[in-house]
PDB file of N, CA, C and O in Angstrom:
ATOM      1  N   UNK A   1       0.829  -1.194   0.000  1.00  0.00           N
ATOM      2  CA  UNK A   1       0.000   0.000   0.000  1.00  0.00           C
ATOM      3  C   UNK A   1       0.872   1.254   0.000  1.00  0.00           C
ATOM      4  O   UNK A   1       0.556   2.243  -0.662  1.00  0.00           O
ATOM      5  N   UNK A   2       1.862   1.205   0.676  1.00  0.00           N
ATOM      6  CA  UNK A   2       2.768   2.292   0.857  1.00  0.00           C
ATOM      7  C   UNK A   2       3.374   2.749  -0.723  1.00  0.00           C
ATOM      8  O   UNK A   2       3.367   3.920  -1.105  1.00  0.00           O
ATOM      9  N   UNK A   3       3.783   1.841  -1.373  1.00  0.00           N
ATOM     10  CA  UNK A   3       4.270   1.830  -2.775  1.00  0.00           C
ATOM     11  C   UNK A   3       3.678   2.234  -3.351  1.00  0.00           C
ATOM     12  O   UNK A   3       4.132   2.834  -4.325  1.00  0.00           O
ATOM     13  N   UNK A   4       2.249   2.166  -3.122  1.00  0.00           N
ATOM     14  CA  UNK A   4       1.299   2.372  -4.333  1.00  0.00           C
ATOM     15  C   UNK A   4       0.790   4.051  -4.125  1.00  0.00           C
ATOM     16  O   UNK A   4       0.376   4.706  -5.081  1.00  0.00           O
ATOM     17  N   UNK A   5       0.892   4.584  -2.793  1.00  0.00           N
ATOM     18  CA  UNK A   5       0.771   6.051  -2.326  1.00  0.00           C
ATOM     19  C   UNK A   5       2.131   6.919  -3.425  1.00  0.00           C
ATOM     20  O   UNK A   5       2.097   7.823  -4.260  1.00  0.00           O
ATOM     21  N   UNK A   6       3.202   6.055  -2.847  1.00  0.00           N
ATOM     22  CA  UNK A   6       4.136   6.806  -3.323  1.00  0.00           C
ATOM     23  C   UNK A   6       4.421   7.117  -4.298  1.00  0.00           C
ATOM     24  O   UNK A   6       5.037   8.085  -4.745  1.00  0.00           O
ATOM     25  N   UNK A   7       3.590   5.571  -5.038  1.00  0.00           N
ATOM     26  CA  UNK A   7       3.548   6.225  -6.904  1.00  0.00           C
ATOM     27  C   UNK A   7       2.694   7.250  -7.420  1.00  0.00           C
ATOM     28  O   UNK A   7       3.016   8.202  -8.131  1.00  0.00           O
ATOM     29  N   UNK A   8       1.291   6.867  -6.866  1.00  0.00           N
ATOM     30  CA  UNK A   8       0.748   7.709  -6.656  1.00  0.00           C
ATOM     31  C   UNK A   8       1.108   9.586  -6.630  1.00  0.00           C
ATOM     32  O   UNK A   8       1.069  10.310  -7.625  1.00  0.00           O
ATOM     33  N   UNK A   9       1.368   9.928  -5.528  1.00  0.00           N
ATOM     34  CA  UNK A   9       2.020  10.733  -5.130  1.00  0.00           C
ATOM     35  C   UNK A   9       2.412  11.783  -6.175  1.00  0.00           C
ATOM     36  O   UNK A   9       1.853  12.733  -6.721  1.00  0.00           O
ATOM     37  N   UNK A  10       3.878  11.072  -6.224  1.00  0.00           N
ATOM     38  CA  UNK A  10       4.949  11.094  -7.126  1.00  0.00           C
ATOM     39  C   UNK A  10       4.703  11.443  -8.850  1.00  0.00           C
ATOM     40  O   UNK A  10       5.436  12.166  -9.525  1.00  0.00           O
ATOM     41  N   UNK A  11       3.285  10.608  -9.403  1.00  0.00           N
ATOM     42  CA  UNK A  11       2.867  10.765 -10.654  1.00  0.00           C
ATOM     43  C   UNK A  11       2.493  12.172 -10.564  1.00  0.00           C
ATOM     44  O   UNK A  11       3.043  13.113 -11.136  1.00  0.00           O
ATOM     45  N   UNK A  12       0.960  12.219  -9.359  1.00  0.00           N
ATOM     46  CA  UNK A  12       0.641  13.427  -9.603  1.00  0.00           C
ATOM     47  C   UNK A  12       1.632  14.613  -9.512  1.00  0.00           C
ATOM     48  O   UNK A  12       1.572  15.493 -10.370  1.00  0.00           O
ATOM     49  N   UNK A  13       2.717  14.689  -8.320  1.00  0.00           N
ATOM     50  CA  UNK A  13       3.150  16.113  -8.344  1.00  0.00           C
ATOM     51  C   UNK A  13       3.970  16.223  -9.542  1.00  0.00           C
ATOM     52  O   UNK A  13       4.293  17.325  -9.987  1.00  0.00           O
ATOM     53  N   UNK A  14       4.520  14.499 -10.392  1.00  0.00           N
ATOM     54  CA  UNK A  14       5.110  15.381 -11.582  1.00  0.00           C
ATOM     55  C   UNK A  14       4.715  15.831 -12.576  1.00  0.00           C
ATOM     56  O   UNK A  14       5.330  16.512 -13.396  1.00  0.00           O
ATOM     57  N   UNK A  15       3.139  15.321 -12.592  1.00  0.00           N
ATOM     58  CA  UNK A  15       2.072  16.006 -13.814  1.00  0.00           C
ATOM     59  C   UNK A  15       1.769  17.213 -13.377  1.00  0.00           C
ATOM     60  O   UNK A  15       1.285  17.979 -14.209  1.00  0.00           O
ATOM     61  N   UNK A  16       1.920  17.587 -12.314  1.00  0.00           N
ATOM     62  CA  UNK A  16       1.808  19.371 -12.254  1.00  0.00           C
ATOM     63  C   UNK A  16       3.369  19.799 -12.726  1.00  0.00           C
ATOM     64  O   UNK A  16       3.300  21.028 -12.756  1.00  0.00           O
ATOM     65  N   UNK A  17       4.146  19.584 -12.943  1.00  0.00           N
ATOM     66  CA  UNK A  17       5.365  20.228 -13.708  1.00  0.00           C
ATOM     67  C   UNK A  17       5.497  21.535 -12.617  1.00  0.00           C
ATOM     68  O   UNK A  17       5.458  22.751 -12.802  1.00  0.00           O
ATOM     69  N   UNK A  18       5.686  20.631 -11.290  1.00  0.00           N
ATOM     70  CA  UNK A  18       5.814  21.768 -10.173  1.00  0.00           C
ATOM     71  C   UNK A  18       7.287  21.305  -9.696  1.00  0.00           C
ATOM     72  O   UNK A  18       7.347  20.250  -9.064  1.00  0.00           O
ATOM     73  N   UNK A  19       8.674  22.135  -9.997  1.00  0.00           N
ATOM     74  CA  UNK A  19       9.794  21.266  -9.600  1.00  0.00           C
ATOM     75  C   UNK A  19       9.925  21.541  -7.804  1.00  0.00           C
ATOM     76  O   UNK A  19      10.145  20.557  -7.098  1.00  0.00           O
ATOM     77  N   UNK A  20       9.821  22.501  -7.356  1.00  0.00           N
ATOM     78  CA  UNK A  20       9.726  23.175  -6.028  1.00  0.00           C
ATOM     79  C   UNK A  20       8.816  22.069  -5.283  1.00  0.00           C
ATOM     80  O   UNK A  20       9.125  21.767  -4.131  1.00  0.00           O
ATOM     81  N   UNK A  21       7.849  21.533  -5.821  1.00  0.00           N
ATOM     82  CA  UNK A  21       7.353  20.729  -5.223  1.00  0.00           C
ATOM     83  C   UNK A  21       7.750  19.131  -5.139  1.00  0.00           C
ATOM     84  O   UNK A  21       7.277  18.426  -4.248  1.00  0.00           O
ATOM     85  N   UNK A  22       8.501  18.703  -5.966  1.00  0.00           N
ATOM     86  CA  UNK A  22       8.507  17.408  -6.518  1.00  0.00           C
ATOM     87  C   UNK A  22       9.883  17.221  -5.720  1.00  0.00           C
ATOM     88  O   UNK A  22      10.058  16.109  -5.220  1.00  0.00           O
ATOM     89  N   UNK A  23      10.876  18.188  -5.547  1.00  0.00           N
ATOM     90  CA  UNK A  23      11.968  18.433  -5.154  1.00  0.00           C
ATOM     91  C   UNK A  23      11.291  17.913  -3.501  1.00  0.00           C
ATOM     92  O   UNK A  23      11.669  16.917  -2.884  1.00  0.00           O
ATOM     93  N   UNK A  24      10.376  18.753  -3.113  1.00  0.00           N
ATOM     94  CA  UNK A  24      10.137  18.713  -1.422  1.00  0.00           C
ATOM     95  C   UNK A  24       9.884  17.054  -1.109  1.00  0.00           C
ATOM     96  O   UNK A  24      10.470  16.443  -0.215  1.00  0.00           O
ATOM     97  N   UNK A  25       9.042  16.555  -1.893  1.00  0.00           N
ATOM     98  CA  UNK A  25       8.573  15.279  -1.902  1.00  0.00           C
ATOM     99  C   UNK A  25       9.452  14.452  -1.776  1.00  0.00           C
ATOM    100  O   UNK A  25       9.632  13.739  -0.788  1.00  0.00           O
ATOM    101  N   UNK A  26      10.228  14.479  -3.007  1.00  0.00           N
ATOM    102  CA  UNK A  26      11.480  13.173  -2.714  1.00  0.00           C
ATOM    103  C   UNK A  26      12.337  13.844  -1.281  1.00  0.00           C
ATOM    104  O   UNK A  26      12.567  12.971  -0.445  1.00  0.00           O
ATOM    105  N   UNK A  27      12.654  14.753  -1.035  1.00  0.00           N
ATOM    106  CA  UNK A  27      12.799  14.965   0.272  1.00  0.00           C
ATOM    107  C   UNK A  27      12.887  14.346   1.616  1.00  0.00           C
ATOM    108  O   UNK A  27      13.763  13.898   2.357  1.00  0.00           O
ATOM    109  N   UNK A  28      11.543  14.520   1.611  1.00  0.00           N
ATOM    110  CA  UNK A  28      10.753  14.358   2.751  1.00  0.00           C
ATOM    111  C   UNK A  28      10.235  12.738   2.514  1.00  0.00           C
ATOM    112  O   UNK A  28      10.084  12.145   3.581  1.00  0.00           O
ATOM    113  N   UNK A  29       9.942  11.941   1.304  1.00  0.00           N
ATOM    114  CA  UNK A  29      10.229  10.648   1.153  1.00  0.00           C
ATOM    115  C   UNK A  29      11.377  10.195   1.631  1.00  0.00           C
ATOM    116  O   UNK A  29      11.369   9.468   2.625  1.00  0.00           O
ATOM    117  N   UNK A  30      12.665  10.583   0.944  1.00  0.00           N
ATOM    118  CA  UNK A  30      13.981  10.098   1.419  1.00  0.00           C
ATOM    119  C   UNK A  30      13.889   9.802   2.964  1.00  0.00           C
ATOM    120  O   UNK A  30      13.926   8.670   3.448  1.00  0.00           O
ATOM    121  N   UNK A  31      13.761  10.999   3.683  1.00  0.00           N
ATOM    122  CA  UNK A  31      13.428  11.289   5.228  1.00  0.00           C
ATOM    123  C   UNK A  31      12.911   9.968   5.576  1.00  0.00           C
ATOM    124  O   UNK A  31      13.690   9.260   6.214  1.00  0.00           O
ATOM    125  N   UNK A  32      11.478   9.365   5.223  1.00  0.00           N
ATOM    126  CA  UNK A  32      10.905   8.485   5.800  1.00  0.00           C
ATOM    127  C   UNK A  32      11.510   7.216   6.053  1.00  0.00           C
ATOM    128  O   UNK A  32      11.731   6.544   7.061  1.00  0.00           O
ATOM    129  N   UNK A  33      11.817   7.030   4.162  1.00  0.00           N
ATOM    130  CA  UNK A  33      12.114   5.835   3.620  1.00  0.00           C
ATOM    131  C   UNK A  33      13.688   5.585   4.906  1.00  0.00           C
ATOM    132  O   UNK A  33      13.927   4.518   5.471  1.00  0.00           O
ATOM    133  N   UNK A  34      14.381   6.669   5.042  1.00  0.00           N
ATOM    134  CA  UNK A  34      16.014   6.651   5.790  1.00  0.00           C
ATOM    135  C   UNK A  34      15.298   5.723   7.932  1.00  0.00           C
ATOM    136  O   UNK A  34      15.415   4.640   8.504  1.00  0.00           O
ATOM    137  N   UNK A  35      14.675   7.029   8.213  1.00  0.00           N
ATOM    138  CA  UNK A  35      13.908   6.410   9.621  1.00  0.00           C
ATOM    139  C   UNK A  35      13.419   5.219   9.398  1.00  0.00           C
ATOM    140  O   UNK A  35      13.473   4.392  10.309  1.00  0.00           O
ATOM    141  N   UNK A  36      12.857   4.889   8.180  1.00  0.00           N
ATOM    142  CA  UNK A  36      12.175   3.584   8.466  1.00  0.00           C
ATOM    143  C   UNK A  36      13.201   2.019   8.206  1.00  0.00           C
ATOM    144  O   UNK A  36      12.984   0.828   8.427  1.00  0.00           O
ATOM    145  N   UNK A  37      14.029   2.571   7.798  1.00  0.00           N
ATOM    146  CA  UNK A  37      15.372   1.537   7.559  1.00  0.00           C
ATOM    147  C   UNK A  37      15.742   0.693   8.864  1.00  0.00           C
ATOM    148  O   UNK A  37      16.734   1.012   9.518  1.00  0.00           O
ATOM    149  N   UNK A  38      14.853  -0.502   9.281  1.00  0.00           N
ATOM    150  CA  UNK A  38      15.450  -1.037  10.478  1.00  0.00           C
ATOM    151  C   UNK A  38      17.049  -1.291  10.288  1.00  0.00           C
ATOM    152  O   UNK A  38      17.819  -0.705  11.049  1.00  0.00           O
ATOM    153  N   UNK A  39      17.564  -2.176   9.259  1.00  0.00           N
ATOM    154  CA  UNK A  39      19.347  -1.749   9.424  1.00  0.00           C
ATOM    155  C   UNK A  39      19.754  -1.335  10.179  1.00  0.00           C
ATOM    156  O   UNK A  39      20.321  -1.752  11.189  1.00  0.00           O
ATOM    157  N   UNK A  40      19.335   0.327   9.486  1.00  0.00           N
ATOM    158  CA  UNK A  40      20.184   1.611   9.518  1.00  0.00           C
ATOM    159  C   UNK A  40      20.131   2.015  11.010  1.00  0.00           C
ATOM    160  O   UNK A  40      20.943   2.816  11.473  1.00  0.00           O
ATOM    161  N   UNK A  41      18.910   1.297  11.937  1.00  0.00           N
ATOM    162  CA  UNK A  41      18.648   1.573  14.071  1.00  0.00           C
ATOM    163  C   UNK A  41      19.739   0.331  14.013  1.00  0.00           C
ATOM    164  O   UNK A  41      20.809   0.907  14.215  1.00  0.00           O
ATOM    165  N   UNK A  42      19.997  -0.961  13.855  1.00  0.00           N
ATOM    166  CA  UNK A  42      20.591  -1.610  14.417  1.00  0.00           C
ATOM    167  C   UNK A  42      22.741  -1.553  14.873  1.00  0.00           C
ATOM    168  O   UNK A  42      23.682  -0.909  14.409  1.00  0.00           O
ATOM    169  N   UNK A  43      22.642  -2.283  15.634  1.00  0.00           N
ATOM    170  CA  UNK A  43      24.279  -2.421  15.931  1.00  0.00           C
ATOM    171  C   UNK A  43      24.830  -2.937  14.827  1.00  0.00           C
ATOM    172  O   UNK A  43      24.294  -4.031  15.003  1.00  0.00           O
ATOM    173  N   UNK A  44      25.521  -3.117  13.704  1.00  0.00           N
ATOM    174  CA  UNK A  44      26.633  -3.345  12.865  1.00  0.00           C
ATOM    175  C   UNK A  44      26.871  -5.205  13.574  1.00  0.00           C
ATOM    176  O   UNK A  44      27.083  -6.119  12.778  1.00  0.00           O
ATOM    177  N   UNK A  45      26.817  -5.377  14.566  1.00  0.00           N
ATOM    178  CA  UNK A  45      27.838  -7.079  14.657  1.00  0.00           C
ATOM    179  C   UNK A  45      26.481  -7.253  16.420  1.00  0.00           C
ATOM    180  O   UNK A  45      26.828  -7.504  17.574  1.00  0.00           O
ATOM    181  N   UNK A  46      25.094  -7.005  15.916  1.00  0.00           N
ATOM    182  CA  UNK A  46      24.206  -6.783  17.407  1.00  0.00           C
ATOM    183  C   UNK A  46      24.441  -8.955  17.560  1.00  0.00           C
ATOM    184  O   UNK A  46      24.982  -9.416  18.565  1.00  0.00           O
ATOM    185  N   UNK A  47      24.100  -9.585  16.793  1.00  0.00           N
ATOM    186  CA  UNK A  47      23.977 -11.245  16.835  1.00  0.00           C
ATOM    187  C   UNK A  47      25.139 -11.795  17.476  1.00  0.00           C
ATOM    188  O   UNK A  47      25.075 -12.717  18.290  1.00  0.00           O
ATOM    189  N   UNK A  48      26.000 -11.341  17.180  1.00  0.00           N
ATOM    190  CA  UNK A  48      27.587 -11.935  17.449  1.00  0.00           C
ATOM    191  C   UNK A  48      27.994 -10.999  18.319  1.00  0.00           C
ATOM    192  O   UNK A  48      29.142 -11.254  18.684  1.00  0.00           O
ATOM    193  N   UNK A  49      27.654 -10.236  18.706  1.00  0.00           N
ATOM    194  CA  UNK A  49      27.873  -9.679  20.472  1.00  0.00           C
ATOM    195  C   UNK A  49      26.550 -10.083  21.128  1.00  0.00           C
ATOM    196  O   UNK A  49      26.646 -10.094  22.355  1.00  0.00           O
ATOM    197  N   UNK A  50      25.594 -10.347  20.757  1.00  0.00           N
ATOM    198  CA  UNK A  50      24.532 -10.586  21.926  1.00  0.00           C
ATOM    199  C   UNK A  50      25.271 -12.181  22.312  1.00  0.00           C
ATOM    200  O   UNK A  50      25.707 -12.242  23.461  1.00  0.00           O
ATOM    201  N   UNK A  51      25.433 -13.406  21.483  1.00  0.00           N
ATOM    202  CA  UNK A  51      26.319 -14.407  21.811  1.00  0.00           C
ATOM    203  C   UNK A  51      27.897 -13.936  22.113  1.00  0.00           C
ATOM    204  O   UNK A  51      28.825 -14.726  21.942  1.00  0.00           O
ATOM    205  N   UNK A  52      28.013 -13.171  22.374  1.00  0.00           N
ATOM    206  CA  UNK A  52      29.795 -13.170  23.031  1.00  0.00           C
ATOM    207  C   UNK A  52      29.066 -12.583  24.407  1.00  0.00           C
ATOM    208  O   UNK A  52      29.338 -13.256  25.402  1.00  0.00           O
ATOM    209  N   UNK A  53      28.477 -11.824  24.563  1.00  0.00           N
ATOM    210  CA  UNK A  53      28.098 -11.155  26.041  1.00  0.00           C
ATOM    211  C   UNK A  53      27.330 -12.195  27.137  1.00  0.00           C
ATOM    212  O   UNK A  53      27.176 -11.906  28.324  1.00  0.00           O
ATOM    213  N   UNK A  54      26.864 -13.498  26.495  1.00  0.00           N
ATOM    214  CA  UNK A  54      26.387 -14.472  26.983  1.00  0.00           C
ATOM    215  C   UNK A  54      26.791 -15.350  27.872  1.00  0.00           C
ATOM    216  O   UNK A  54      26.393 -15.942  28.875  1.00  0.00           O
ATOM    217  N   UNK A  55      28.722 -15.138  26.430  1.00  0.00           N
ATOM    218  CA  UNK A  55      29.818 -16.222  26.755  1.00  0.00           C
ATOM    219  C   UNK A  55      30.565 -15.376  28.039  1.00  0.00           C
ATOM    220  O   UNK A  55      30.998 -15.829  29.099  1.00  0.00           O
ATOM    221  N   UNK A  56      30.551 -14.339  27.666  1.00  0.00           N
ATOM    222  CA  UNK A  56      31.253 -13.558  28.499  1.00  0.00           C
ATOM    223  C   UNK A  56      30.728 -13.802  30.001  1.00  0.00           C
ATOM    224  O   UNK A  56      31.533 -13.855  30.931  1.00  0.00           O
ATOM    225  N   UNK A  57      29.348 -13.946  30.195  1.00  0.00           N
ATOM    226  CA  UNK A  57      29.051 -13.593  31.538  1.00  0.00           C
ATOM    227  C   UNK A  57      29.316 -15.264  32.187  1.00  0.00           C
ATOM    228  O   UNK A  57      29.613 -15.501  33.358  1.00  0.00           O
ATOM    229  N   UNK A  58      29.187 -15.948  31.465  1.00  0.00           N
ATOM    230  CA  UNK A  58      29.004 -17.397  31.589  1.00  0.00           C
ATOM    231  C   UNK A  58      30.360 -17.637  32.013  1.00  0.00           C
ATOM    232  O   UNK A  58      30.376 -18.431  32.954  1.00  0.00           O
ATOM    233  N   UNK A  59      31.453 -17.257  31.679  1.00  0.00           N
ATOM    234  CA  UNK A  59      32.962 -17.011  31.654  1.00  0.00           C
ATOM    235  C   UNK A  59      33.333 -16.370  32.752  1.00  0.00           C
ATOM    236  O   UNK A  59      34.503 -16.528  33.100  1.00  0.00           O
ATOM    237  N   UNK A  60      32.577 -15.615  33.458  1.00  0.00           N
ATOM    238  CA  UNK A  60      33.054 -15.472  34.824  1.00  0.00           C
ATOM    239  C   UNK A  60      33.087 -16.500  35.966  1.00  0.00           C
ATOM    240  O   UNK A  60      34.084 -16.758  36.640  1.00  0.00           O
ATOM    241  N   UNK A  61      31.782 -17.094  36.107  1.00  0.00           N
ATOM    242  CA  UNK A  61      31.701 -18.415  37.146  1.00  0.00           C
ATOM    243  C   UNK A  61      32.834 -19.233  36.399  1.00  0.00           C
ATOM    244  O   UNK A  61      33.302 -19.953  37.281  1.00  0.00           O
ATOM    245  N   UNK A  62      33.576 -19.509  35.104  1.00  0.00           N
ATOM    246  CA  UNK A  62      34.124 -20.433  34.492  1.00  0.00           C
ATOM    247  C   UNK A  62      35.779 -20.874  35.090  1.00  0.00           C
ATOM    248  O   UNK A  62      36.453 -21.903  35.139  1.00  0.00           O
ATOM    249  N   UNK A  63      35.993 -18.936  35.623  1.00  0.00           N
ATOM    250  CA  UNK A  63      37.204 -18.841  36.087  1.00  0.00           C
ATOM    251  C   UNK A  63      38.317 -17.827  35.464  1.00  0.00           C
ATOM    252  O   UNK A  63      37.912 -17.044  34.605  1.00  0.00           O
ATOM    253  N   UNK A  64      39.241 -17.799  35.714  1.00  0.00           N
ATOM    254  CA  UNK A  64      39.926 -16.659  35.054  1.00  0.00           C
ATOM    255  C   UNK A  64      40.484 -16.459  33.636  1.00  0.00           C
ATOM    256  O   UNK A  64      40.576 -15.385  33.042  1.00  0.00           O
ATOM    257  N   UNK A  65      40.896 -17.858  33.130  1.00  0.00           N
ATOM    258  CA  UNK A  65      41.148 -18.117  32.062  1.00  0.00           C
ATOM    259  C   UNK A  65      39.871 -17.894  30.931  1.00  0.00           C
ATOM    260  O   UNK A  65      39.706 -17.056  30.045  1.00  0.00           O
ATOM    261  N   UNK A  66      39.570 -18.323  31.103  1.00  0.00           N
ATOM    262  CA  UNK A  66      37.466 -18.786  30.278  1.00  0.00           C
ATOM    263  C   UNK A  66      37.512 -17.154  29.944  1.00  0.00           C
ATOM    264  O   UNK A  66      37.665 -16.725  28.800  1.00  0.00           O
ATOM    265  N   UNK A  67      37.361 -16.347  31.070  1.00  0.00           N
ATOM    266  CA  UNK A  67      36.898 -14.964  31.272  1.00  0.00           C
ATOM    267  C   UNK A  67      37.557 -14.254  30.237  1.00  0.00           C
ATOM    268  O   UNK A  67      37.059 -13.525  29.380  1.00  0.00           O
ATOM    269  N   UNK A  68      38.843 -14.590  30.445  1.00  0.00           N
ATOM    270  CA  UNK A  68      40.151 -13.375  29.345  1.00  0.00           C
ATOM    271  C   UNK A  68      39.765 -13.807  28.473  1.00  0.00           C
ATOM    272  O   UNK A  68      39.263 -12.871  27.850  1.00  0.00           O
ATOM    273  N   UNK A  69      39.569 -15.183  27.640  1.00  0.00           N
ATOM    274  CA  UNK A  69      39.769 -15.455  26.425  1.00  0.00           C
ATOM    275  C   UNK A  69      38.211 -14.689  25.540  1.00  0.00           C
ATOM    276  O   UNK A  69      38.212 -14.251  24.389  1.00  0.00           O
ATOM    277  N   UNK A  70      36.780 -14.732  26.685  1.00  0.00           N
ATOM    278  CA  UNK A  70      35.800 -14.369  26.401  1.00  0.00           C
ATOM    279  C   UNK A  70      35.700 -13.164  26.129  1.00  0.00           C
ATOM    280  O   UNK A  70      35.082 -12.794  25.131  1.00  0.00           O
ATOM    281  N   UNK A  71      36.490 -12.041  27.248  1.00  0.00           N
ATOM    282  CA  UNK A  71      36.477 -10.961  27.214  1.00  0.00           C
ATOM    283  C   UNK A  71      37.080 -10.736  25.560  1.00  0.00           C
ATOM    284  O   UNK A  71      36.481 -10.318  24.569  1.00  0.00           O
ATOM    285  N   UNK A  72      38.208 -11.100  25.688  1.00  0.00           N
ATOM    286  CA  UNK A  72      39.257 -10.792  24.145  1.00  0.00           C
ATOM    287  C   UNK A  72      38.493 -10.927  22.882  1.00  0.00           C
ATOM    288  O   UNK A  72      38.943 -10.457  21.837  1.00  0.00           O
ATOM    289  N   UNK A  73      37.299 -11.579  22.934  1.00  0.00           N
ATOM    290  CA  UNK A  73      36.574 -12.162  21.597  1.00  0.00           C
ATOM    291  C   UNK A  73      35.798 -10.889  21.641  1.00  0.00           C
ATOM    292  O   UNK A  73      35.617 -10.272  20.592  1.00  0.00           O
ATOM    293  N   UNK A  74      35.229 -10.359  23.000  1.00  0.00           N
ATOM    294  CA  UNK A  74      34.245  -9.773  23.055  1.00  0.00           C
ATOM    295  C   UNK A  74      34.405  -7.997  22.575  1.00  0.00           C
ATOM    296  O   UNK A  74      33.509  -7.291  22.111  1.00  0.00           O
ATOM    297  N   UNK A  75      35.684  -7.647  22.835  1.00  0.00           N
ATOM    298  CA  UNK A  75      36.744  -6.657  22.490  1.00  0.00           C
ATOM    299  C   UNK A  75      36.934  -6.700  21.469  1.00  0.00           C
ATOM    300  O   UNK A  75      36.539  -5.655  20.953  1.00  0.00           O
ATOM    301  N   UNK A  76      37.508  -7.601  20.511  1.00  0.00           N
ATOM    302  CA  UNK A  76      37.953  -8.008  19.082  1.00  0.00           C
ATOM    303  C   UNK A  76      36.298  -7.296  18.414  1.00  0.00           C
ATOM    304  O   UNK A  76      36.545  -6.160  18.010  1.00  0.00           O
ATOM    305  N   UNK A  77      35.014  -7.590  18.239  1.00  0.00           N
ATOM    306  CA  UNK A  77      34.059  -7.133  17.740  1.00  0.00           C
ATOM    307  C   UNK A  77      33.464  -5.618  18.085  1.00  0.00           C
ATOM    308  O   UNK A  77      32.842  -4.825  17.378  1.00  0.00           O
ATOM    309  N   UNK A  78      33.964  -5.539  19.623  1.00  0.00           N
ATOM    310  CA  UNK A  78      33.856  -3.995  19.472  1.00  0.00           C
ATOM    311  C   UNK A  78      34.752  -2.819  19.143  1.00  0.00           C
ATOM    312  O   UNK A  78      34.358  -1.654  19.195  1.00  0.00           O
ATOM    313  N   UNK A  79      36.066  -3.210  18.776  1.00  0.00           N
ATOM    314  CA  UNK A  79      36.769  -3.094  17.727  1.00  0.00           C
ATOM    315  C   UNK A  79      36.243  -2.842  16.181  1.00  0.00           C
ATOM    316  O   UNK A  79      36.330  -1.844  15.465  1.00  0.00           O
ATOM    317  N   UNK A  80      35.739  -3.976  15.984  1.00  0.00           N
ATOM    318  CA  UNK A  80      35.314  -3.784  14.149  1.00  0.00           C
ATOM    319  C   UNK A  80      34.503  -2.895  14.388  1.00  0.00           C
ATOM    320  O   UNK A  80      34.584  -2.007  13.540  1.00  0.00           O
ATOM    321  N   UNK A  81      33.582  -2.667  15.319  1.00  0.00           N
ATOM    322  CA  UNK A  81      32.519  -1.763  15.126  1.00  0.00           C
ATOM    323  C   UNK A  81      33.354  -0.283  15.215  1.00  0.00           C
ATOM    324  O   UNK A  81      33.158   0.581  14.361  1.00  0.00           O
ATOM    325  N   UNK A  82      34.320  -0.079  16.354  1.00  0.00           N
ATOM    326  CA  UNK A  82      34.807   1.427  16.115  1.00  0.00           C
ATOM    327  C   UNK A  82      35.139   1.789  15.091  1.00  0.00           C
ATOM    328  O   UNK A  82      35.216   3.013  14.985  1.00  0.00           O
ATOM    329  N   UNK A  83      35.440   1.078  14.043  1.00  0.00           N
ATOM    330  CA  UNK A  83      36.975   1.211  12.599  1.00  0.00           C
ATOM    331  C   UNK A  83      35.380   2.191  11.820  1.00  0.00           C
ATOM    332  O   UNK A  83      35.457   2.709  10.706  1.00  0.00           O
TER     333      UNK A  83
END
């Protein structure tokens, strides 16, 4: 339904040969279409840190070793995400 507004839309303001207007539209489309991008809300690596933060906590009762190696995995991905 959304598609079909937008064609909609889109036909009519360019059959008025209104550029000021047609200009605002894709605009303010872009706008929507960008907010509505679940992607674009999510974490970059959210699956593979929600399982390392798991391991991680699990890795404390495990002992000290378990812990570093968990922590280090868990570091290594929030890493890729800073770059």
């Amino acid at each position: 339904m959304a598609a079909f507004e937008y064609e909609l839309l889109s036909g009519l303001i360019l059959g008025c040969n209104n550029s000021e207007m047609a200009k605002a539209f894709q605009t303010y489309a872009s706008r929507l279409f960008w907010h509505r991008n679940v992607r674009r809300w999510q974490a970059p690596h959210a699956g593979r840190t929600r399982a390392q933060v798991a391991k991680l906590i699990e890795a404390v009762a495990a002992g000290p070793e378990s812990f570093r190696a968990a922590l280090f995995d868990y570091l290594h991905t929030l890493k890729l995400t800073w770059r």
